[in-house]
C-alpha positions, 0 to 999 in steps of 0.5 A: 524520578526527583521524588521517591516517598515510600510507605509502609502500606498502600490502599487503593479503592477500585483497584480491579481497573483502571487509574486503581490498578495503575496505582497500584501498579506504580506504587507497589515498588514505594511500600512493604504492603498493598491493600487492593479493594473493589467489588470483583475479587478475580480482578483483584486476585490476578492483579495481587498475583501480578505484582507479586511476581513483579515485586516480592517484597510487597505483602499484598491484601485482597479484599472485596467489597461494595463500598456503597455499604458502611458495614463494609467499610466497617469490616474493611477497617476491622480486618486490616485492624487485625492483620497489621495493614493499617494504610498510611498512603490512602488512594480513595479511587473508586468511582461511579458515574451517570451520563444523562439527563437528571430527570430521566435518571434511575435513583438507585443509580445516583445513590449509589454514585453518592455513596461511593464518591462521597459517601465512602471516600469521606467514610475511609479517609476519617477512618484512616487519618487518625492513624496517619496523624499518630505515625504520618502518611498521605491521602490521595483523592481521585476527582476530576476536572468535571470538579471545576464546571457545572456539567450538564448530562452529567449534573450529579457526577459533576457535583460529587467530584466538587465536592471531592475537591473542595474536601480535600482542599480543607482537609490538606489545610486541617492536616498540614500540622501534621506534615500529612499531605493531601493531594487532588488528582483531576484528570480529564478523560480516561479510557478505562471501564468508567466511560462504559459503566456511566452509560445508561444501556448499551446503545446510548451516546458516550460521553462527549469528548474528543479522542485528542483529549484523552489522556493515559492513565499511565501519564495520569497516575505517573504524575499524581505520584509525582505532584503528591511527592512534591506535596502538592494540593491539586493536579490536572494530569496532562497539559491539555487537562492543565490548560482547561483548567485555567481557562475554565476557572478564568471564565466568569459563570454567567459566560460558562452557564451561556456556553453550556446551554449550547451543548449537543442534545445527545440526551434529549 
């Protein structure tokens, strides 16, 4: 790689899977120290023990935690606070979804995805980036191309991921005095547990995308830490994400809100 910024630590939301294990994964061999949060500690205890065998060098944190609470992300900042693992390489990718109709959706679900995509990334990056103004760091924020489109089915994930993006979009703007990078990733589909997790019950239709389309989420975090070492402001992990992306942002929304009505009714 070009470009090899390191840290002195590293945290990453919803490390148990997924694109947070792959972070974690790919950027222990960039730090001194590796903070792993999420909500199944097994999880979180097998992948440490991983990249400790892998790395030595890496001190690596444990902590499990449901995000969705304030006063878990409150300790989460006090027991840092105490062992020396004050982050200054943020990765906020925890994540939930809901594929389905608004209407028929259950409100503790979608309050819990509003706690922590936004709730929780907003609640850790303000916690963190005074600490990161004082000595410098970086933030990456995990949103989507669902960030870009109003998505019918999938009305609230989409619009949390919005705001994902939008908000990292001012805050580079805010910090860019402070040489703090602060970087976007929208991927488009992945395989990993989200795909599961966002379905309603086991019998209900995924979400609709081509296999063609899926992208591996080791391309996806290679190239997030590629576009934040060259201090970029967003990335679409993939050619065909990238392309989408374009193309969607070409497309006035009077033609995008004709185009979605003739989605499959796989939900009706």
């Amino acid at each position: 790689m070009p470009y090899l910024t390191s840290y002195s630590c590293a945290l990453v939301t919803g490390a148990s899977s997924g694109l947070g294990e792959e972070f974690a994964l790919q950027i222990a061999p960039r730090v001194d120290k590796l903070v792993l949060v999420a909500r199944r500690e097994p999880h979180l205890q097998e992948l440490a023990e991983r990249i400790r065998i892998r790395h030595p060098h890496v001190a690596v944190a444990v902590y499990a935690a449901d995000l969705t609470h304030a006063t878990a992300r409150e300790k989460l900042l006090e027991t840092l606070t105490e062992r020396g693992f004050i982050p200054d390489l943020l990765i906020n990718n925890a994540g939930l979804g809901d594929y389905g109709e608004f209407a028929t959706s259950e409100w503790d679900r979608l309050r819990a995805m509003l706690q922590v995509n936004i709730e929780a990334l907003t609640h850790l990056t303000h916690q963190f980036v005074p600490h990161m103004i004082q000595r410098g760091g970086a933030v990456i924020n995990v949103s989507s191309l669902a960030s870009v489109i109003p998505i019918p089915d999938f009305a609230v994930y989409a619009a949390t991921k919005a705001y994902v993006t939008s908000f990292s979009e001012a805050l580079r703007i805010e910090l860019k005095e402070h040489h703090i990078p602060v970087l976007a990733v929208c991927p488009g589909p992945v395989h990993t547990e989200f795909g599961d997790v966002a379905k309603r019950s086991e019998g209900s239709p995924g979400m609709p995308a081509r296999e063609w389309f899926y992208v591996p989420r080791e391309q996806v975090v290679r190239e997030s830490l590629q576009a934040l070492d060259r201090r970029a402001a967003r990335v679409y992990p993939g050619w065909k994400t990238a392309v989408s992306a374009v193309a969607l942002a070409a497309i006035p929304i009077v033609l995008l809100r004709l185009a979605l009505g003739f989605r499959p009714r796989k939900n009706g």
